[in-house]
BADRENVEX-862466 format. One line per field, with one value per residue: residue number from 1; residue in three letters; x, y, z of N, C-alpha, C in turn. Coordinates in pm, whole numbers, always signed. Example, Ala and Ser with C-alpha at 12.3 -4.5 7.8 and 13.67 -1.06 7.14 Angstrom:
2
resi (1 | 2)
resn (ala | ser)
neast (+1319 | +1285)
nnorth (-569 | -225)
nup (+780 | +708)
caeast (+1230 | +1367)
canorth (-450 | -106)
caup (+780 | +714)
ceast (+1320 | +1290)
cnorth (-330 | +3)
cup (+780 | +787)
This chain:
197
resi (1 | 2 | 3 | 4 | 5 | 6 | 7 | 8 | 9 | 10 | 11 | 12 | 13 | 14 | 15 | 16 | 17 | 18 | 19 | 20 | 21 | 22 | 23 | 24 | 25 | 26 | 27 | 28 | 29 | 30 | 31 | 32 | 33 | 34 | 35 | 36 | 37 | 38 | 39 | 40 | 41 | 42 | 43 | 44 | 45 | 46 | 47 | 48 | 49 | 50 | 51 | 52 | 53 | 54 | 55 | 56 | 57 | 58 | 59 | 60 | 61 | 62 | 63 | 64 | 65 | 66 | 67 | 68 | 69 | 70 | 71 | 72 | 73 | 74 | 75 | 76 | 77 | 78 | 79 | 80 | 81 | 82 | 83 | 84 | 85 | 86 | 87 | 88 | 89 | 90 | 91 | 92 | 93 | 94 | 95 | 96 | 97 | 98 | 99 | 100 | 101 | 102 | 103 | 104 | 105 | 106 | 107 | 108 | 109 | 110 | 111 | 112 | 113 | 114 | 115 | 116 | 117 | 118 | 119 | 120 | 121 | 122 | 123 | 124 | 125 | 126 | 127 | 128 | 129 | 130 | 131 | 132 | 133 | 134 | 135 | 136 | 137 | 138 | 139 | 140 | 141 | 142 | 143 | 144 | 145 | 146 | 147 | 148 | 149 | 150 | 151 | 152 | 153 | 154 | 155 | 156 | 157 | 158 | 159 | 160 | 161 | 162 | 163 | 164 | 165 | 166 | 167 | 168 | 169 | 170 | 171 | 172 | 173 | 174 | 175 | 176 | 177 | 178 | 179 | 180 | 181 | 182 | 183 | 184 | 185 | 186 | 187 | 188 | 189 | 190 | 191 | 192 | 193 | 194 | 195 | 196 | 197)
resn (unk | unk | unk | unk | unk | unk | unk | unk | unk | unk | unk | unk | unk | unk | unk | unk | unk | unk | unk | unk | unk | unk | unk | unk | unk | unk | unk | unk | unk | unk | unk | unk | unk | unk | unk | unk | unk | unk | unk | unk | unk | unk | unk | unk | unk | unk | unk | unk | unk | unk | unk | unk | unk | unk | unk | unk | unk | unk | unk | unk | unk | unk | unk | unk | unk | unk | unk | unk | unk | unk | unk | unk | unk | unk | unk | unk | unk | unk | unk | unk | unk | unk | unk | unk | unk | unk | unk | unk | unk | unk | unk | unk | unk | unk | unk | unk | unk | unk | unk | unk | unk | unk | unk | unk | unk | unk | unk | unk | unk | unk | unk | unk | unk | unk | unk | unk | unk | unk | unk | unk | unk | unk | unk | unk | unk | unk | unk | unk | unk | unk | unk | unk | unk | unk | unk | unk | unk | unk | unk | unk | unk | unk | unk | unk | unk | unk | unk | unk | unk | unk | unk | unk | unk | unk | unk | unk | unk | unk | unk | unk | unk | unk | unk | unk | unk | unk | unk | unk | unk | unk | unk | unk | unk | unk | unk | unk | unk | unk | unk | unk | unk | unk | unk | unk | unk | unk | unk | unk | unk | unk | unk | unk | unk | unk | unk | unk | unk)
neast (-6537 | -6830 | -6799 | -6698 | -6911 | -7081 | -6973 | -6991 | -7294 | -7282 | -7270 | -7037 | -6697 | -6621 | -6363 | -6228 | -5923 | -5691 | -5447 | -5544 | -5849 | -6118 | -6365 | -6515 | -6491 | -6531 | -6682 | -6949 | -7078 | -6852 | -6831 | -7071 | -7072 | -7139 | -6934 | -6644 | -6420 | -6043 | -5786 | -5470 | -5130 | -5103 | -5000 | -4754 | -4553 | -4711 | -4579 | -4214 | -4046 | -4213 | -4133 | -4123 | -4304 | -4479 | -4274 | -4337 | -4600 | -4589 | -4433 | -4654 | -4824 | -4724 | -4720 | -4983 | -5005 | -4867 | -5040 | -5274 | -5197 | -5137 | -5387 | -5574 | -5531 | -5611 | -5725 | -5926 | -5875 | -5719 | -5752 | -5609 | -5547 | -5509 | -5198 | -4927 | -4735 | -4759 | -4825 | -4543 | -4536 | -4741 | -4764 | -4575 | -4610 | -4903 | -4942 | -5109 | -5391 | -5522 | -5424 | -5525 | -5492 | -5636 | -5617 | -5670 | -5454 | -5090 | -4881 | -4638 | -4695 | -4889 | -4695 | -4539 | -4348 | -4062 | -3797 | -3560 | -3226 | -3220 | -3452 | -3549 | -3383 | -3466 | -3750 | -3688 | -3629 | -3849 | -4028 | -3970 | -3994 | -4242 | -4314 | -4240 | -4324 | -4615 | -4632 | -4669 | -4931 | -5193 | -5401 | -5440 | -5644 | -5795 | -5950 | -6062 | -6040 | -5904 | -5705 | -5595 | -5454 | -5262 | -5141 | -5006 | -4802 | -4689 | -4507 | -4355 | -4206 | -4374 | -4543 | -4407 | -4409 | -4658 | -4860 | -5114 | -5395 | -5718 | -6050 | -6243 | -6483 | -6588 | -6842 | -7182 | -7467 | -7716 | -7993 | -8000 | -8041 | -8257 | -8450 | -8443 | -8506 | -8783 | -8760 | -8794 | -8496 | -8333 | -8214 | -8212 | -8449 | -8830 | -8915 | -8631 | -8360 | -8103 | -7810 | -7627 | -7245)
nnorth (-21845 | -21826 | -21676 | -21444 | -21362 | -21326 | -21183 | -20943 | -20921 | -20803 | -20516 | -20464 | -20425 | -20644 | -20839 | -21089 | -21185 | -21363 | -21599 | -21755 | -21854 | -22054 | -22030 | -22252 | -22421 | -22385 | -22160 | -22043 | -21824 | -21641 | -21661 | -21608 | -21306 | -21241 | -21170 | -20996 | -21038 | -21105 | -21132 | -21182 | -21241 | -21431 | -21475 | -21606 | -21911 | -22265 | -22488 | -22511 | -22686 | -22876 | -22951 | -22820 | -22715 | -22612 | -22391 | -22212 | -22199 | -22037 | -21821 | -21708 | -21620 | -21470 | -21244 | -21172 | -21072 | -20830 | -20720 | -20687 | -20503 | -20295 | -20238 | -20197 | -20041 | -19886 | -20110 | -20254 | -20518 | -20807 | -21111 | -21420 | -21700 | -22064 | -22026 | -21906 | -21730 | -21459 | -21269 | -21163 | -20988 | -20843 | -20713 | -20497 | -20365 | -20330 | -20160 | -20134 | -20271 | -20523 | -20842 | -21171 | -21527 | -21814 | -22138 | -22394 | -22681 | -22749 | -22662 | -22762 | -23043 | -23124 | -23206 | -23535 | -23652 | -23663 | -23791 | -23826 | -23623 | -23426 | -23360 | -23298 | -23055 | -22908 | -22861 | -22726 | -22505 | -22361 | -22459 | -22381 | -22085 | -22102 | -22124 | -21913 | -21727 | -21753 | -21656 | -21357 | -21297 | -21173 | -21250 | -21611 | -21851 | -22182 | -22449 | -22646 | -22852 | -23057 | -22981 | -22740 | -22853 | -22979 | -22787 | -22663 | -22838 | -22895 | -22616 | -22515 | -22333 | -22143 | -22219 | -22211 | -21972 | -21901 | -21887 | -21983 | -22110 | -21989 | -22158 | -22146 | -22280 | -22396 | -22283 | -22386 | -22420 | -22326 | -22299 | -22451 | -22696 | -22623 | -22689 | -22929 | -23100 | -23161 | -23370 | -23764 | -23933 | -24153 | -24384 | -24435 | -24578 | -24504 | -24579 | -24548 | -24365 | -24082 | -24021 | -23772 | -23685)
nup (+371 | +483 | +718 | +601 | +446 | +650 | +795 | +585 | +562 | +829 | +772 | +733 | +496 | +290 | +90 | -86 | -140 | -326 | -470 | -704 | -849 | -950 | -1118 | -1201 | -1010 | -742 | -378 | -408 | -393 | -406 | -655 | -779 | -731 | -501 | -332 | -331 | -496 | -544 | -752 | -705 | -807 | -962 | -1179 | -1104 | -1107 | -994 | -967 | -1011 | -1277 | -1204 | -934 | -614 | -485 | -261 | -162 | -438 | -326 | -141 | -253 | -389 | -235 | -63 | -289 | -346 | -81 | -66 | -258 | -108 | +56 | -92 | -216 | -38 | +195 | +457 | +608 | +854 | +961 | +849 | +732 | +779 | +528 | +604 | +496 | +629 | +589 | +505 | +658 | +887 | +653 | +603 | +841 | +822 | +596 | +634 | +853 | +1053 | +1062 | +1206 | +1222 | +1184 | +1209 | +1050 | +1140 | +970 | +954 | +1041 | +792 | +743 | +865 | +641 | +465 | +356 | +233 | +355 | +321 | +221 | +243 | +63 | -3 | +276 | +337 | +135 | +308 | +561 | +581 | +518 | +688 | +882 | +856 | +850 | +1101 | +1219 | +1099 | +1165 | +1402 | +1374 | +1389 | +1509 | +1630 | +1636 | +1539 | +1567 | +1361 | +1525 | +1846 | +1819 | +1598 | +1739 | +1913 | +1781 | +1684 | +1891 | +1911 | +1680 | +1626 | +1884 | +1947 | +1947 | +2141 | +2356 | +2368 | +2480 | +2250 | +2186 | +1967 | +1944 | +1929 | +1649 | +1508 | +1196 | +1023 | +1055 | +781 | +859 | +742 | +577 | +692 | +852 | +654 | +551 | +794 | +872 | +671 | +667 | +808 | +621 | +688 | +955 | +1161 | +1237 | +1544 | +1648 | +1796 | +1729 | +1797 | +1759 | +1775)
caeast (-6634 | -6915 | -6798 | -6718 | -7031 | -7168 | -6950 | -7042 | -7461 | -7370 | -7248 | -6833 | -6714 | -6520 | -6304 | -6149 | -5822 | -5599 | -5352 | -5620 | -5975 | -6159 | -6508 | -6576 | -6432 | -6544 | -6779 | -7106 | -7046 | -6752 | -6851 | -7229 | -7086 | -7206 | -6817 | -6561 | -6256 | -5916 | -5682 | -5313 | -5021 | -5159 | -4895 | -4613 | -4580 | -4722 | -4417 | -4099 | -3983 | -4242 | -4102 | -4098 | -4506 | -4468 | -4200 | -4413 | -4741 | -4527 | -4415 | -4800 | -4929 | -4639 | -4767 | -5115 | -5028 | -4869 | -5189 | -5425 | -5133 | -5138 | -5505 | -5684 | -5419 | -5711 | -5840 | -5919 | -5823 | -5694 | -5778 | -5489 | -5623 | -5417 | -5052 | -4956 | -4611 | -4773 | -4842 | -4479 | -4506 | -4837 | -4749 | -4454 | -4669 | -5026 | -4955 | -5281 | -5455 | -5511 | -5367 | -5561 | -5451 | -5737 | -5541 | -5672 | -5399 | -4985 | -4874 | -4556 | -4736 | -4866 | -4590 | -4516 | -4237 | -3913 | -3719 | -3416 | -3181 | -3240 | -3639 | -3510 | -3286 | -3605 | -3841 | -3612 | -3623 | -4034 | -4105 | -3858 | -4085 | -4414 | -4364 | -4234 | -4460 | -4747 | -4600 | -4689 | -5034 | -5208 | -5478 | -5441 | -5805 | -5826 | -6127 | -6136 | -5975 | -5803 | -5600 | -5520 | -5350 | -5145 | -5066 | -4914 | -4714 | -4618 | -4478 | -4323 | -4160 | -4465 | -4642 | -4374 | -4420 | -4804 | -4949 | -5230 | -5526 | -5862 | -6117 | -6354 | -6531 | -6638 | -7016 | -7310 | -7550 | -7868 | -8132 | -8018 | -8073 | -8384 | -8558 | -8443 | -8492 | -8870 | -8780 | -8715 | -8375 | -8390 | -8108 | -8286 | -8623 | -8901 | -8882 | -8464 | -8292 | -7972 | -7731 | -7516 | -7136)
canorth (-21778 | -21823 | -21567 | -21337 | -21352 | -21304 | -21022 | -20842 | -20942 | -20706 | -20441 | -20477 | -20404 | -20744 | -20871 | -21213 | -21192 | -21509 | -21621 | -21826 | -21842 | -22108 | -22008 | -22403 | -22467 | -22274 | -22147 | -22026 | -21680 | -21580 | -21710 | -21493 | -21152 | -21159 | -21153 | -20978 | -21147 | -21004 | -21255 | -21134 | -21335 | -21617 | -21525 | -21656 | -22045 | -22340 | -22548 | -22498 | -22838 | -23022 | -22945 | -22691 | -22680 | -22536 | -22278 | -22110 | -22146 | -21930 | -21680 | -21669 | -21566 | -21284 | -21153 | -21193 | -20976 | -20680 | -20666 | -20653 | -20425 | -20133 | -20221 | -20184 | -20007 | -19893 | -20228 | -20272 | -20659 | -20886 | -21268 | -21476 | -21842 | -22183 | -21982 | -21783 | -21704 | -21364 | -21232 | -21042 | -20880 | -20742 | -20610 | -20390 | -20300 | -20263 | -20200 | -20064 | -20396 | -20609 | -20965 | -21329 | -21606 | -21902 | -22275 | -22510 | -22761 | -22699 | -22721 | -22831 | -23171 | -23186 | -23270 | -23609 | -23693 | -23601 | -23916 | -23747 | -23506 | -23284 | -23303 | -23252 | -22989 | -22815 | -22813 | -22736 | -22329 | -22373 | -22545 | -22287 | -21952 | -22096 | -22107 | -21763 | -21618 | -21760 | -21614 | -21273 | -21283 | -21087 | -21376 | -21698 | -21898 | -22323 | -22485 | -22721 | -22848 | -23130 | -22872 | -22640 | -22920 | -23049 | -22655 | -22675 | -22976 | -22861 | -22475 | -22516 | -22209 | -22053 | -22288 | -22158 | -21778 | -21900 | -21867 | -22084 | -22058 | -21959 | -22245 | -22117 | -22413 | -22398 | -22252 | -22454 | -22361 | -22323 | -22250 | -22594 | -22798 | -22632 | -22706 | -23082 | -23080 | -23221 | -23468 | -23857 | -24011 | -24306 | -24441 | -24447 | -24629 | -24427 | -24575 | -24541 | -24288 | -24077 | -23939 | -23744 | -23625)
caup (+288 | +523 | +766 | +494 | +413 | +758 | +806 | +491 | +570 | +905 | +723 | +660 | +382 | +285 | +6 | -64 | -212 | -357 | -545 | -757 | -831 | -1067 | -1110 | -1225 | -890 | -595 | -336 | -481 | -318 | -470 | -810 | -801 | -673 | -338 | -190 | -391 | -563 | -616 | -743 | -722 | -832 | -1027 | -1325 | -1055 | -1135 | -904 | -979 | -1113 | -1329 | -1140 | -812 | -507 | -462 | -125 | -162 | -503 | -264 | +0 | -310 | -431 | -134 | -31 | -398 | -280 | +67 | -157 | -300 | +20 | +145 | -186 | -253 | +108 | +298 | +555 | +609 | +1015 | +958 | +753 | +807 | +628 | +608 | +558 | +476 | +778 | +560 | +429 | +793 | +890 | +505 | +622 | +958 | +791 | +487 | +715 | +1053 | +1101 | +1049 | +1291 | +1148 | +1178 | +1132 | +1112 | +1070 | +948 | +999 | +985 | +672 | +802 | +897 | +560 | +359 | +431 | +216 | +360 | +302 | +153 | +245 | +0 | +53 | +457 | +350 | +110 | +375 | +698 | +627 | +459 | +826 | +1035 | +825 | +888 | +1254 | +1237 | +1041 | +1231 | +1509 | +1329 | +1394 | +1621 | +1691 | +1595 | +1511 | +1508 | +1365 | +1637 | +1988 | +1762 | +1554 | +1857 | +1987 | +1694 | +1633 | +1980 | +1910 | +1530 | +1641 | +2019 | +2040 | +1990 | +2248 | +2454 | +2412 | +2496 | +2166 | +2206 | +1910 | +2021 | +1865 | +1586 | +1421 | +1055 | +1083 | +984 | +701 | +960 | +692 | +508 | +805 | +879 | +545 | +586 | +951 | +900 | +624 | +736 | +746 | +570 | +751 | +1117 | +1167 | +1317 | +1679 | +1701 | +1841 | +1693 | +1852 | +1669 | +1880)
ceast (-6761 | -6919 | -6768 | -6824 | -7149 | -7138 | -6988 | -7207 | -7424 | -7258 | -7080 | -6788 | -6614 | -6453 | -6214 | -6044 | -5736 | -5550 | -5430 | -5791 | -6034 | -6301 | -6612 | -6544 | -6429 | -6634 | -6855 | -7077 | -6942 | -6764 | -7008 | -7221 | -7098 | -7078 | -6722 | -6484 | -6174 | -5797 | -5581 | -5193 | -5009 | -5063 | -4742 | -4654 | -4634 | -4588 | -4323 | -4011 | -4082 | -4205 | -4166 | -4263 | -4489 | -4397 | -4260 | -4548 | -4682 | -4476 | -4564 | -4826 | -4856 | -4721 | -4923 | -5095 | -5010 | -4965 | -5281 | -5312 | -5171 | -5300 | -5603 | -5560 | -5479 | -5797 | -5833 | -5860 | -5832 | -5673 | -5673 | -5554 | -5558 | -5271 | -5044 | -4819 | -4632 | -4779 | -4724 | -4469 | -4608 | -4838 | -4637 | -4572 | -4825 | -5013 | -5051 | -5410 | -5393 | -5516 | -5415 | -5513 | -5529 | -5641 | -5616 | -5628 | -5232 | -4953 | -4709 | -4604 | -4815 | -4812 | -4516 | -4412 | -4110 | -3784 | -3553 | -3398 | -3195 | -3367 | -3599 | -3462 | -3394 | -3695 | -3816 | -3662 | -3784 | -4063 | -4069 | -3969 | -4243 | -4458 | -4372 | -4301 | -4583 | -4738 | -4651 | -4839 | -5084 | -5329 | -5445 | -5581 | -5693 | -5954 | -6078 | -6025 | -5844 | -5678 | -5491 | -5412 | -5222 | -5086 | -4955 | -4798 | -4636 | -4513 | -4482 | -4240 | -4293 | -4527 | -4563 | -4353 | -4582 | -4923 | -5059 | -5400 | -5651 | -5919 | -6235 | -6414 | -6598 | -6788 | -7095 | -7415 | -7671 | -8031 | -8142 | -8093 | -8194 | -8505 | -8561 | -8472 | -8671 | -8877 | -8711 | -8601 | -8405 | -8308 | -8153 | -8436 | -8685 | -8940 | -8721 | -8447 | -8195 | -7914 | -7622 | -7341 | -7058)
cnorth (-21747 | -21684 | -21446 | -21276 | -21304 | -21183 | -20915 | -20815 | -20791 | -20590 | -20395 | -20477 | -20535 | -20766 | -20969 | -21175 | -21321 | -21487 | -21736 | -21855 | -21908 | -22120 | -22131 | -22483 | -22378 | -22243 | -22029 | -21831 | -21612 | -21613 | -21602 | -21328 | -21126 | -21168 | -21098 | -21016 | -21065 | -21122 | -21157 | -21258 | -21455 | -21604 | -21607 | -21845 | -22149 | -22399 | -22447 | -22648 | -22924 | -23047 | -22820 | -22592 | -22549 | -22369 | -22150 | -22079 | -22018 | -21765 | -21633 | -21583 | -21469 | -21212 | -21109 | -21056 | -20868 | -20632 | -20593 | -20518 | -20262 | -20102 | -20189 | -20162 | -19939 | -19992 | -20273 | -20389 | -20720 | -21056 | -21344 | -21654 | -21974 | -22135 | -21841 | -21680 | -21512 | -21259 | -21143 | -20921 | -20796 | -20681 | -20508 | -20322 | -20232 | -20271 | -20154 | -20143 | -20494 | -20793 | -21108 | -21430 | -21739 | -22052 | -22352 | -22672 | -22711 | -22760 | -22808 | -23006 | -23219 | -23298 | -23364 | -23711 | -23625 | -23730 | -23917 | -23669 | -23384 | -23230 | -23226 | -23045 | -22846 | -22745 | -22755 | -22586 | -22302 | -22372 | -22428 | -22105 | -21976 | -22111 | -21911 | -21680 | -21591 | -21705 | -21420 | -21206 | -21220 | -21187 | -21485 | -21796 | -22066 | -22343 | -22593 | -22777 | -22956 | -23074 | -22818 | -22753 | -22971 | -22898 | -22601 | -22770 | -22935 | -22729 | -22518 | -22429 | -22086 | -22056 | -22212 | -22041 | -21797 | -21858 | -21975 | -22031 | -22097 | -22040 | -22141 | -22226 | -22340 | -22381 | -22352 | -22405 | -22399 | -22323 | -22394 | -22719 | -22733 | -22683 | -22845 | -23101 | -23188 | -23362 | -23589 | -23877 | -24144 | -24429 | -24490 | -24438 | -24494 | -24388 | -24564 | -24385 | -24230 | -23944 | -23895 | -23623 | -23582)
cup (+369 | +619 | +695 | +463 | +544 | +837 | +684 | +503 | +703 | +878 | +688 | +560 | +350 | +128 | +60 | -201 | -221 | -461 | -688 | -727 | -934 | -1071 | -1141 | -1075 | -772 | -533 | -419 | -448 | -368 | -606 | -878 | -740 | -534 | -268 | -342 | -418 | -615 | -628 | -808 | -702 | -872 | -1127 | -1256 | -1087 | -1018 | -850 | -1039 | -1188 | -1250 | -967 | -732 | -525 | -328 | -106 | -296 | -419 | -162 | -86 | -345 | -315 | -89 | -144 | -362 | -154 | +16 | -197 | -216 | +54 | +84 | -183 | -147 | +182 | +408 | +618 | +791 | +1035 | +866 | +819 | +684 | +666 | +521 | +553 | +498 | +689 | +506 | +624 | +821 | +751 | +514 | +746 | +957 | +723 | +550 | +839 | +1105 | +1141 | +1098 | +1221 | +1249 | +1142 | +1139 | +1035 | +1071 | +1003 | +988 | +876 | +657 | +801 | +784 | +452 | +436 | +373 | +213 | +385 | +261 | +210 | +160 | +32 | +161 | +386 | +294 | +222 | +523 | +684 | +566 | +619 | +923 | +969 | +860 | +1039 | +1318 | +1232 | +1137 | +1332 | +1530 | +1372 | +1517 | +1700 | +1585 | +1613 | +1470 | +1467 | +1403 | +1734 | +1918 | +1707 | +1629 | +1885 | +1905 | +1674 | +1752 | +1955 | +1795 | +1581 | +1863 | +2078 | +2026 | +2091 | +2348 | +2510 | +2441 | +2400 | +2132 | +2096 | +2008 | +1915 | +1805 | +1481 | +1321 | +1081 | +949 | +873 | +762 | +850 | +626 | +564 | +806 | +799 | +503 | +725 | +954 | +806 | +690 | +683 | +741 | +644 | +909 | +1103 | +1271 | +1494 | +1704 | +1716 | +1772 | +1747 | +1766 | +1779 | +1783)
């Protein structure tokens, strides 16, 4: 949201599109106008019976790319962020737009009960599309050196076509800090030191 916001301040025309949007639940910016909201494919279900989270988040968000694809079919780039799975549906549908992909973390290494064969058996072709997909991207973005490295380790045939994300760390709110910046922390006496790494 922040860079959204920092690309629309220098003059881009932006829009955030999702598969969900809860205006009691969300950044401030997309809730007051100042970033556009297009939610596509929220009537598809989370679950089905209680199950198969993963595999409706992977149909949401294809429904989601149709959208950016009919609705901004001139769009210079499209940043896809957390679920890379929409990525080859937008380089058929927009090949014009240059495709991001900023991770977070894999979502692969999420889901951490596969204890069963059937779980195994669920998440084997989930795990085998989200390397693929991600593979789709025309840059790939970590927020931070920790990530990069588990995104190497998670996806190793990508590591081995040399897809290596470029580090973009989560930006700071500079004006917040500055307007606390002269008050004390109560936490560190007046002669101590703090180092913060």
């Amino acid at each position: 949201v922040d860079a959204a916001v920092g690309l629309q301040r220098r003059g881009h025309e932006v829009a955030v599109y999702t598969a969900h949007h809860d205006a009691s639940h969300c950044f401030e910016e997309t809730r007051d106008g100042t970033l556009r909201v297009v939610v596509a494919g929220a009537w598809l279900p989370k679950r089905i019976l209680g199950r198969g989270y993963a595999a409706c988040a992977y149909l949401r968000t294809l429904a989601v790319a149709v959208r950016v694809a009919f609705a901004a079919p001139r769009a210079d780039v499209v940043v896809v962020d957390q679920v890379a799975v929409a990525l080859p549906l937008l380089r058929a549908l927009a090949p014009g737009a240059a495709r991001v992909f900023y991770c977070h973390y894999p979502d692969k290494l999420l889901c951490q009960t596969r204890g069963t064969a059937l779980r195994r058996l669920y998440r084997a072709p989930l795990d085998a599309w989200e390397e693929s997909a991600t593979g789709a991207a025309d840059v790939v973005l970590a927020n931070s050196n920790f990530t990069a490295g588990v995104f190497a380790a998670a996806f190793p045939r990508l590591d081995a076509r040399g897809v290596q994300p470029a580090i973009l760390y989560p930006p700071l709110d500079c004006a917040a800090s500055d307007a606390a910046a002269g008050a004390p922390l109560p936490y560190v006496a007046a002669d101590e030191a703090l180092l913060l790494s």
